[in-house]
BAMAR-926197 format. One line per field, with one value per residue (C-alpha): residue number from 1; residue in three letters; x, y, z. Coordinates in pm, 1 decimal. Example, Ala and Ser with C-alpha at 12.3 -4.5 7.8 and 13.67 -1.06 7.14 Angstrom:
2
num: (1,2)
residuo: (ALA,SER)
east: (1230.0,1367.0)
north: (-450.0,-106.0)
up: (780.0,714.0)
This chain:
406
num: (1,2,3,4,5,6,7,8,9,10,11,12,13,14,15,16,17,18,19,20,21,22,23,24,25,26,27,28,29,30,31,32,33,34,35,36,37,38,39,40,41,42,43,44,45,46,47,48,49,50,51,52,53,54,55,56,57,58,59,60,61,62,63,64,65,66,67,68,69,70,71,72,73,74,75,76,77,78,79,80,81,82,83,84,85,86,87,88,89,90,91,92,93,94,95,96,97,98,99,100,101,102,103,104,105,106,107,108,109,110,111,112,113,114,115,116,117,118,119,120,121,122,123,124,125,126,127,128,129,130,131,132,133,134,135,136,137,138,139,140,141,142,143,144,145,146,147,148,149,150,151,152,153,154,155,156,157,158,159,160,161,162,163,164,165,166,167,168,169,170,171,172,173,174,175,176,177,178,179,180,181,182,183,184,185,186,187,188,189,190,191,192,193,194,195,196,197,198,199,200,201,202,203,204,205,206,207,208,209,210,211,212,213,214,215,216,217,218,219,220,221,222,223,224,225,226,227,228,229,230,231,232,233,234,235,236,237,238,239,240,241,242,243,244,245,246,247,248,249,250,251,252,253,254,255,256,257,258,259,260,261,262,263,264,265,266,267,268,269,270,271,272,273,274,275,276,277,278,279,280,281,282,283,284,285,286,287,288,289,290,291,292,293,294,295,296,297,298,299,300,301,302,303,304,305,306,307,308,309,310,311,312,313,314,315,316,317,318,319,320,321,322,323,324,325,326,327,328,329,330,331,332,333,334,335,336,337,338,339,340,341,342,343,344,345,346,347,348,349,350,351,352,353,354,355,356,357,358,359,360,361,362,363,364,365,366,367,368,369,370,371,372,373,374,375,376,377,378,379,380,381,382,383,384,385,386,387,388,389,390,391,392,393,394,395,396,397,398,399,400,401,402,403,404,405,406)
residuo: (UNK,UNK,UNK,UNK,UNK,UNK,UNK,UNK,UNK,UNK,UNK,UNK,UNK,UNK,UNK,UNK,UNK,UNK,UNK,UNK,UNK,UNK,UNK,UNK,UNK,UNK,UNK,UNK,UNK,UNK,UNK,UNK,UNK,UNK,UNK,UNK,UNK,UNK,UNK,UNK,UNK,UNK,UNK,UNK,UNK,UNK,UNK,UNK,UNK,UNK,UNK,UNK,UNK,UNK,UNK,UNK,UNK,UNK,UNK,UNK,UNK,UNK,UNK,UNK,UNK,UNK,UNK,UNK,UNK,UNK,UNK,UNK,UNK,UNK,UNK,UNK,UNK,UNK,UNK,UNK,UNK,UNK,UNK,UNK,UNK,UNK,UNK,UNK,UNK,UNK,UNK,UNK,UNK,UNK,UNK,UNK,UNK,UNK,UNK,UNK,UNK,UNK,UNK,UNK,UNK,UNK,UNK,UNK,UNK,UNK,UNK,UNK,UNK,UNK,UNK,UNK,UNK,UNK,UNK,UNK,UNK,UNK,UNK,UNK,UNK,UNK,UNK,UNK,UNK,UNK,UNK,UNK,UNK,UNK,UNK,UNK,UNK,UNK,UNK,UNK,UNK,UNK,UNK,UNK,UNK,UNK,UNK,UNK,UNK,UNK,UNK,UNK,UNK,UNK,UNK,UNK,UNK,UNK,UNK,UNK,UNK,UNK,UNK,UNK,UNK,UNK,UNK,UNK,UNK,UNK,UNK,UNK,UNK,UNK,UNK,UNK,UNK,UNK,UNK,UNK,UNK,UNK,UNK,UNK,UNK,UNK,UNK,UNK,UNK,UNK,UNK,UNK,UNK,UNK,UNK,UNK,UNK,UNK,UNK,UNK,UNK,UNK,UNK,UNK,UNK,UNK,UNK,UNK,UNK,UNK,UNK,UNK,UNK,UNK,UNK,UNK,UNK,UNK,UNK,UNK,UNK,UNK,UNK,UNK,UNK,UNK,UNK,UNK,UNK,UNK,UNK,UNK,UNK,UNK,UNK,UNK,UNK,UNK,UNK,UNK,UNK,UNK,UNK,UNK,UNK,UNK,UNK,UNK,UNK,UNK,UNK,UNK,UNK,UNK,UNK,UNK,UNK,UNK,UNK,UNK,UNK,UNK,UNK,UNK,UNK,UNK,UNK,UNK,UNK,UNK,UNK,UNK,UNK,UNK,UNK,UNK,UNK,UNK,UNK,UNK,UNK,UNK,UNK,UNK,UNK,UNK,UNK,UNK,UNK,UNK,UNK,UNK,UNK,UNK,UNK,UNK,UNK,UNK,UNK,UNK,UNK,UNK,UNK,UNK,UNK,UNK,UNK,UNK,UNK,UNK,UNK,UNK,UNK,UNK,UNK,UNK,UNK,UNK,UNK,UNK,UNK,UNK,UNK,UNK,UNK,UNK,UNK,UNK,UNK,UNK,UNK,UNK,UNK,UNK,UNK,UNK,UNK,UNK,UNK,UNK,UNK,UNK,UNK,UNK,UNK,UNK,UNK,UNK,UNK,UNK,UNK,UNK,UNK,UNK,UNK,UNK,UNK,UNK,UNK,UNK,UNK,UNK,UNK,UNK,UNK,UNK,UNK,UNK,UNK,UNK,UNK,UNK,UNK,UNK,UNK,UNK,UNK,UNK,UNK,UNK,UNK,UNK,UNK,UNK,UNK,UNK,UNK,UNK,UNK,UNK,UNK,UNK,UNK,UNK,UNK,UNK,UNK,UNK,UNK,UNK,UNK,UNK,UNK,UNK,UNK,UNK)
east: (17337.3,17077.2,16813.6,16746.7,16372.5,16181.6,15883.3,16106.7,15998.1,15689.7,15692.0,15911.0,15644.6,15498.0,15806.4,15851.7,15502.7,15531.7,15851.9,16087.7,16422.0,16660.4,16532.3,16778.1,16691.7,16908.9,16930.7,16672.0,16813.0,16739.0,16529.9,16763.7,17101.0,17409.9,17608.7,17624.1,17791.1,17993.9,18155.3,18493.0,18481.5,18359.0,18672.1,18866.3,19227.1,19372.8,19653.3,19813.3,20004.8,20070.2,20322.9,20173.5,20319.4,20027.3,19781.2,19925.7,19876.6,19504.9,19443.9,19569.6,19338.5,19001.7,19124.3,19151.4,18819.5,18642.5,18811.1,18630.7,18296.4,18055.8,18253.2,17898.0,17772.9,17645.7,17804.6,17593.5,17773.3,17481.1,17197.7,17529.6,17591.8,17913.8,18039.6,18312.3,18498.8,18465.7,18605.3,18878.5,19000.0,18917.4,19174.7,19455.3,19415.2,19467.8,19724.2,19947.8,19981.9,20059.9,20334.3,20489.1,20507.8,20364.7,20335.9,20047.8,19960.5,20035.8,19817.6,19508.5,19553.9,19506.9,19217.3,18956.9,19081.1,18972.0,18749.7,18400.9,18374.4,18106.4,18098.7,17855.5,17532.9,17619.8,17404.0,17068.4,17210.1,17481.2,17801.1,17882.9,18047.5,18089.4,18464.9,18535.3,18788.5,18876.4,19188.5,19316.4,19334.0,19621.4,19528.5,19699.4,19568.5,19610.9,19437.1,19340.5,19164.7,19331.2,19351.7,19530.0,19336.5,18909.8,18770.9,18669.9,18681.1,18409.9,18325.4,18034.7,17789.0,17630.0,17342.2,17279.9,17056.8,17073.6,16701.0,16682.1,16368.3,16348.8,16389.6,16013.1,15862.0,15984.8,15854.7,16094.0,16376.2,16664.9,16535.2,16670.6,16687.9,16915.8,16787.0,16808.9,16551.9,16334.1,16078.5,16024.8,16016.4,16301.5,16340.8,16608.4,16988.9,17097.1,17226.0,17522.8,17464.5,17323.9,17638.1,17854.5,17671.3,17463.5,17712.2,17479.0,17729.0,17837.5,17900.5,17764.5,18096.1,18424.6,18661.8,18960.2,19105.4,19089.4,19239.4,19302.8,19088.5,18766.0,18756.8,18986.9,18722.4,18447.9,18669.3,18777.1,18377.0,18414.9,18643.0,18550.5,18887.6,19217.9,19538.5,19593.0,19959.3,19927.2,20117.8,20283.5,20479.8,20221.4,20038.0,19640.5,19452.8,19034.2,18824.3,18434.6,18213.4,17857.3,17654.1,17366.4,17130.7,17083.2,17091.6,17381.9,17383.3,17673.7,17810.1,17962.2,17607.6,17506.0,17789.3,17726.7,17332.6,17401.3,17662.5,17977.1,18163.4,18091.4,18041.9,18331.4,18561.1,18425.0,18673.0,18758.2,19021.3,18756.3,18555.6,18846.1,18952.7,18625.7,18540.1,18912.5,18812.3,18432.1,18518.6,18118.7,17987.5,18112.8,17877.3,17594.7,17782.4,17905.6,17505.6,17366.0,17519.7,17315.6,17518.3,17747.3,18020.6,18141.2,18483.9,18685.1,19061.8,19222.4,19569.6,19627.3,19427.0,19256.7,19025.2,18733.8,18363.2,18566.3,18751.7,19082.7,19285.1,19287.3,19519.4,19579.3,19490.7,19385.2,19055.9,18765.4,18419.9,18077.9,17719.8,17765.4,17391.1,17468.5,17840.2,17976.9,18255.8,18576.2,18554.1,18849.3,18754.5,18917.5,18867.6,18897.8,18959.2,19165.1,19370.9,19528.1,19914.2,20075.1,20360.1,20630.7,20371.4,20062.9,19882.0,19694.7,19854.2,19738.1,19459.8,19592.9,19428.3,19395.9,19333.9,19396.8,19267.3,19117.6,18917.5,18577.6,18686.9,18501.0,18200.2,18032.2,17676.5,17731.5,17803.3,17501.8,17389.4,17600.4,17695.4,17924.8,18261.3,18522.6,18866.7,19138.7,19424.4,19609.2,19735.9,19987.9,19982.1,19912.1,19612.3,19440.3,19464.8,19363.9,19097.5,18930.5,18961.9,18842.0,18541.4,18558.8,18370.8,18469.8,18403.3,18416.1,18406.3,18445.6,18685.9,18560.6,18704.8,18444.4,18328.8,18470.1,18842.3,18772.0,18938.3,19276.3,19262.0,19252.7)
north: (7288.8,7541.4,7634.9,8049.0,8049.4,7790.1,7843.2,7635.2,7339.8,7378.3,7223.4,6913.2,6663.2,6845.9,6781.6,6399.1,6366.0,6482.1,6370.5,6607.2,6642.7,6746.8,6417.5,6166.8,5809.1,5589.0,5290.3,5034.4,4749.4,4414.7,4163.5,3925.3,3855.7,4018.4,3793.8,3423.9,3181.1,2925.2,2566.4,2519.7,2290.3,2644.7,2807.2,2997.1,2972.8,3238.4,3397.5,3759.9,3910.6,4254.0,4287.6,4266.8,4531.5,4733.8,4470.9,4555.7,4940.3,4883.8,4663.5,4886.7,5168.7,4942.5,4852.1,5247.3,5311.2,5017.8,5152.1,5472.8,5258.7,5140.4,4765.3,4648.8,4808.3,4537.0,4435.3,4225.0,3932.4,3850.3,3732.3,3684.9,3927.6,4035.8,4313.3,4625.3,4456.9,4088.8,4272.8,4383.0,4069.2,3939.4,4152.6,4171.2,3772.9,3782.1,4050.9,3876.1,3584.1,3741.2,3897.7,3597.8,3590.4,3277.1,2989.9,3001.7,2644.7,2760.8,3092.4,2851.9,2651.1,2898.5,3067.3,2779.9,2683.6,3026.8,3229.1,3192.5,3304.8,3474.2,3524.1,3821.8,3697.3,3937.7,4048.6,3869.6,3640.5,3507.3,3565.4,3762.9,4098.2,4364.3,4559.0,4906.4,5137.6,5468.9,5672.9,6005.2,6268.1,6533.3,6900.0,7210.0,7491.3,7805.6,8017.2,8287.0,8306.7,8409.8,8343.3,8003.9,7907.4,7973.8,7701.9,7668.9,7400.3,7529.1,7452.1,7410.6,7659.6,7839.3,7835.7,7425.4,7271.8,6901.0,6783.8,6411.3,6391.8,6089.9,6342.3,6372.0,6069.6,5702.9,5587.7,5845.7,5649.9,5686.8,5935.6,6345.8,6644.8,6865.1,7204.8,7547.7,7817.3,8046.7,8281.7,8044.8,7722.3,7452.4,7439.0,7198.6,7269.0,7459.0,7186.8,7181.5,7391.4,7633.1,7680.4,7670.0,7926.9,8153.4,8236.7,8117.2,8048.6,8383.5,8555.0,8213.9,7984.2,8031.3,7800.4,7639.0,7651.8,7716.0,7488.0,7522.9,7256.0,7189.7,6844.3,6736.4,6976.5,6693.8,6413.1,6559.3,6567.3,6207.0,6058.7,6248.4,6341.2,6461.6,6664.1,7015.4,7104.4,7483.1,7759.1,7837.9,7511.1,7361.7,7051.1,7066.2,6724.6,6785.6,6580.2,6519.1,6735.8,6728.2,6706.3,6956.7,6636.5,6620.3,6298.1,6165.3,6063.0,5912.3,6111.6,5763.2,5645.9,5932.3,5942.4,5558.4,5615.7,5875.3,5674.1,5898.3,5662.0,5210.7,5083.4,4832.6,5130.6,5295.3,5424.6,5784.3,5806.8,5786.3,6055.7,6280.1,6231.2,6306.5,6598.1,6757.9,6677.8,6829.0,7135.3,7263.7,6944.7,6997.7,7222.3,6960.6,6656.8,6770.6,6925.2,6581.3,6525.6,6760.4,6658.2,6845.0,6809.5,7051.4,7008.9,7054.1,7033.2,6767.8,6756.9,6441.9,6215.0,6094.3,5973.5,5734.0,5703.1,5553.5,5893.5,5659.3,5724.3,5454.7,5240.8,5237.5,4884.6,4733.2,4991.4,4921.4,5109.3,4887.8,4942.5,5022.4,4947.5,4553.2,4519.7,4519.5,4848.1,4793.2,4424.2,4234.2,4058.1,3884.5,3987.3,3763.9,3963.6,4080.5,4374.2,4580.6,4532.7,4824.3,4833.2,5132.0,5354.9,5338.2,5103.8,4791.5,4469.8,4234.9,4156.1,3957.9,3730.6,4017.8,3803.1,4016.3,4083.3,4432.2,4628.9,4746.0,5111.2,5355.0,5385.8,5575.7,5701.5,5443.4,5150.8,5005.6,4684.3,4330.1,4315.4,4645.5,4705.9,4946.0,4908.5,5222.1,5238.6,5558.5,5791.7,5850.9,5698.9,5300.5,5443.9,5627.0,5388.2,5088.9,5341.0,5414.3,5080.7,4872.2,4686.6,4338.8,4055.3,3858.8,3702.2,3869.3,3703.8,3849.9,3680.2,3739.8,3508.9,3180.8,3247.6,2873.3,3047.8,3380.5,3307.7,3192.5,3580.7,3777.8)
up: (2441.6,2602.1,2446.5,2545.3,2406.3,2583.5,2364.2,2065.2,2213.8,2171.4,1775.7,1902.6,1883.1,1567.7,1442.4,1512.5,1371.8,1083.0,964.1,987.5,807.1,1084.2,1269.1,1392.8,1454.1,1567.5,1420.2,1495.5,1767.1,1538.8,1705.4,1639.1,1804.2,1571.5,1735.6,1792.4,2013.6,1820.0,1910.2,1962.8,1576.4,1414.1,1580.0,1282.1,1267.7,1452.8,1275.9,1310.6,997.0,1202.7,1454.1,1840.9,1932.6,1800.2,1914.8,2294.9,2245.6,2111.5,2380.7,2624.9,2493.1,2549.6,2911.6,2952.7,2791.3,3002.8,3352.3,3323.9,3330.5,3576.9,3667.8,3634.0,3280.3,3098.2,2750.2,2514.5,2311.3,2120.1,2398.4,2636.6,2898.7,3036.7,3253.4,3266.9,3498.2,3310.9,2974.0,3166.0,3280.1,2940.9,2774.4,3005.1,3020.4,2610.9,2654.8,2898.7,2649.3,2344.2,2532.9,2563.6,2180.7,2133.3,1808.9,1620.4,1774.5,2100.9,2049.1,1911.2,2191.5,2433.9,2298.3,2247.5,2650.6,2780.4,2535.9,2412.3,2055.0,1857.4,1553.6,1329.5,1184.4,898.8,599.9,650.0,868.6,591.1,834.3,590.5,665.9,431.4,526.4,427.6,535.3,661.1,730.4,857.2,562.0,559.3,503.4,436.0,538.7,798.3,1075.2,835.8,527.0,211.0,-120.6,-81.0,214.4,140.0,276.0,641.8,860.6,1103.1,1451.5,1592.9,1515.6,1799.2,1700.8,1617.6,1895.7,1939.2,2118.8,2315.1,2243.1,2584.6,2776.6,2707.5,2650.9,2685.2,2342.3,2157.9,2319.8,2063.3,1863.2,1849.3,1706.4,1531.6,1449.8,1533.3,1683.6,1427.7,1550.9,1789.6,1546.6,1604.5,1247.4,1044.9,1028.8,732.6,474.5,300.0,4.5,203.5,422.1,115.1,-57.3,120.3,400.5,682.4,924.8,954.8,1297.3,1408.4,1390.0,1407.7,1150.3,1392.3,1024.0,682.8,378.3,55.2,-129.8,-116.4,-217.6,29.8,301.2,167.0,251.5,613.5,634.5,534.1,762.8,1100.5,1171.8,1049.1,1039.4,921.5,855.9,921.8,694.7,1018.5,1106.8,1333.8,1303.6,1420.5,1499.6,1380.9,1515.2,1485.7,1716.0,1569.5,1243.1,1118.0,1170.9,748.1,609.9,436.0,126.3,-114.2,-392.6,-492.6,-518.2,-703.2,-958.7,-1022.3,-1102.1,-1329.2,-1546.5,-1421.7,-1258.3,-1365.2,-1044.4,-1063.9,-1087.3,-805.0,-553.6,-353.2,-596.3,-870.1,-700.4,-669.2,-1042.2,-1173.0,-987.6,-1092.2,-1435.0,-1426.5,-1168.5,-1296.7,-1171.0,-818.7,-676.4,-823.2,-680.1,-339.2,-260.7,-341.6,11.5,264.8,554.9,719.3,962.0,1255.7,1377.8,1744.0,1804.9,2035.1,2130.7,2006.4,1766.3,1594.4,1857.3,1813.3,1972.0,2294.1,2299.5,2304.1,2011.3,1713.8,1629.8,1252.4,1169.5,1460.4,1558.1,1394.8,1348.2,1388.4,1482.6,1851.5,1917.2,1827.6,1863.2,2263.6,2276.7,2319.7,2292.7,2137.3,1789.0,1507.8,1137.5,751.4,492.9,219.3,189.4,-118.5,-173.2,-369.5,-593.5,-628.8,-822.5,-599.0,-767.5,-642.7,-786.1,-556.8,-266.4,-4.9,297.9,583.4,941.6,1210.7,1619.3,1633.6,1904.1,1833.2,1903.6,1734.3,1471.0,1192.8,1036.0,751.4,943.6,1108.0,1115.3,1136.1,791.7,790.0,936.4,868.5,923.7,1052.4,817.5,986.2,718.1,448.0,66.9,177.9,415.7,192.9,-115.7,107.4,244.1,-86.3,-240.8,39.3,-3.9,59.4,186.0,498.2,853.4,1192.4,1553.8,1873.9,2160.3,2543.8,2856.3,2964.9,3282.8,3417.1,3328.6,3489.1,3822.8,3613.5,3527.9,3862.7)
């Protein structure tokens, strides 16, 4: 975005000095490798319990993704480089054999005879990897405001500045700045409660919609994307466009420390019960969280950090800093079975392949990874109960089998 009043730079490095709110650091690169090479005797079992035709489509999307590339960008499998073009090969190699529909022996076989696999360090180097998931939330709303519909989706406000602060200075490599300009400050991005209540957005953002709950408004904030069934007949696909640059901050978290919510109940359908319950807490609650989400619409979606649309259950969202993009990997886990009234009756072993396709604010480091569970009644239960333990490895083709692939 340009900035009109060159003078607001001048409080940039005033700014990063002193600490500023509306500062955003990326997280730091650990010195350590997130991912490690492993011998063929450490090899899990690969297994699949989805069909591959969905496998083939998320595959598909990476190749696209990695075509648009420099063939020689460099993508880091823990101190292991490989390129664009190796990646490629990589995946239409795997892809051309699970066409063939092949035996779980015959599938094993062929992967620890072509691939190198590396598997996540995890949480303080356990291995263990800490899954969560996500999922595309359903909205109704309209074009115009009424009485039904008072809640805006907004777009990005005109007025919202986003700084690289390298552009200055090597040693802020990583590091920006989301702000606006005031008498000739770069000040912080209004937060949320100010946007809620004080009308700040005014004359400076135009809603692509407006809805009709504000809960589910918090949760669109949540997810990064959506759908919004207009009042009309059409369908709109939201997708994430930019932040104010606040930090955020978990109203799960807060509900917990303040004995609202035991921890071992904790869910997003917790959240959402409570705050229907306590409607004079929700002002309190949701302005714990001072982030806040601007939106864009795509024709199709929802679309991840690759700008390639997800898959529901086969994209997943990691650090991108540690984790190579668009790289194929293979997840163990466990995932929620429901019966006829919703409810969770059972957890059940989850091993799956899934592309590293997209990522989020809350998932940094090598011990977090969230899983894409589409939408409808099974995504967002799964979504909000999600929080299990497991292992996850990433697949890429040995160099010594790269010619068997062109």
């Amino acid at each position: 975005m340009t900035i009109r009043n060159t003078s607001c730079f001048i409080i940039i490095f005033v700014l990063f000095a002193g600490g500023c709110a509306a500062l955003k650091k990326e997280p730091s690169v650990i010195t350590k490798s997130a991912l490690t090479k492993i011998s063929p005797s450490k090899y899990p079992v690969f297994a699949d319990d989805m069909s591959y035709d969905s496998l083939e489509y998320s595959i598909s999307k990476s190749i696209s993704y990695l075509q648009k590339v420099p063939s020689d960008r460099a993508f880091m499998f823990g101190k292991d480089s490989f390129t664009a073009d190796h990646l490629i090969k990589s995946l239409q190699y795997f892809l051309a054999c699970i066409q063939t529909k092949p035996s779980k022996h015959d599938l094993n076989k062929f992967i620890r005879s072509n691939f190198w696999i590396y598997r996540s360090i995890g949480s303080n180097g356990s291995g263990n990897v800490l899954f969560t998931g996500y999922y595309e939330p359903i909205l109704e709303g309209s074009l115009r405001q009424s009485d039904e519909f008072g809640f805006p989706v907004y777009a990005r406000p005109d007025d919202l500045a986003v700084i690289d602060l390298s552009l200055f200075s090597p040693e802020f490599s990583g590091k920006k700045i989301i702000g606006r300009c005031f008498e000739n400050t770069v000040v912080p991005y209004y937060e949320r409660r100010e946007i809620e209540l004080q009308g700040c957005l005014e004359g400076k953002s135009e809603p692509v919609a407006w809805v009709k709950d504000r809960v589910d408004l918090f949760f669109l904030q949540i997810q990064g994307s959506g759908k919004i069934y207009l009042n009309n007949g059409e369908t709109i696909n939201v997708h994430y466009h930019t932040s104010n640059g606040r930090p955020y901050k978990s109203i799960g978290k807060y509900l917990i420390e303040n004995d609202k919510i035991p921890r071992s109940e904790m869910s997003m359908q917790k959240i959402r019960t409570y705050l229907q319950d306590n409607p004079k807490e929700l002002d309190t609650v949701l302005h714990y969280n001072p982030s806040y989400v601007f939106f864009k619409t795509e024709d199709d979606g929802p679309l991840g950090c690759l700008n390639v649309k997800l898959t529901p259950g086969r994209s997943i969202a990691l650090d991108r800093k540690i984790f190579p993009k668009a790289a194929l990997a293979f997840i163990e886990t466990k995932k929620p079975l429901i019966d006829g009234t919703g409810e969770i009756h059972t957890w059940k072993d989850y091993n799956r392949f899934v592309l590293n396709q997209d990522t989020g604010g809350a998932i940094a480091g090598p011990g977090r990874a969230d899983i894409f569970f589409g939408n409808g009644i099974y995504a967002e239960i799964a979504a909000g109960h999600m929080q299990h333990p497991g292992k996850l490895y990433f697949l890429v083709l040995r160099p010594d089998a790269f010619d068997k692939a062109h």
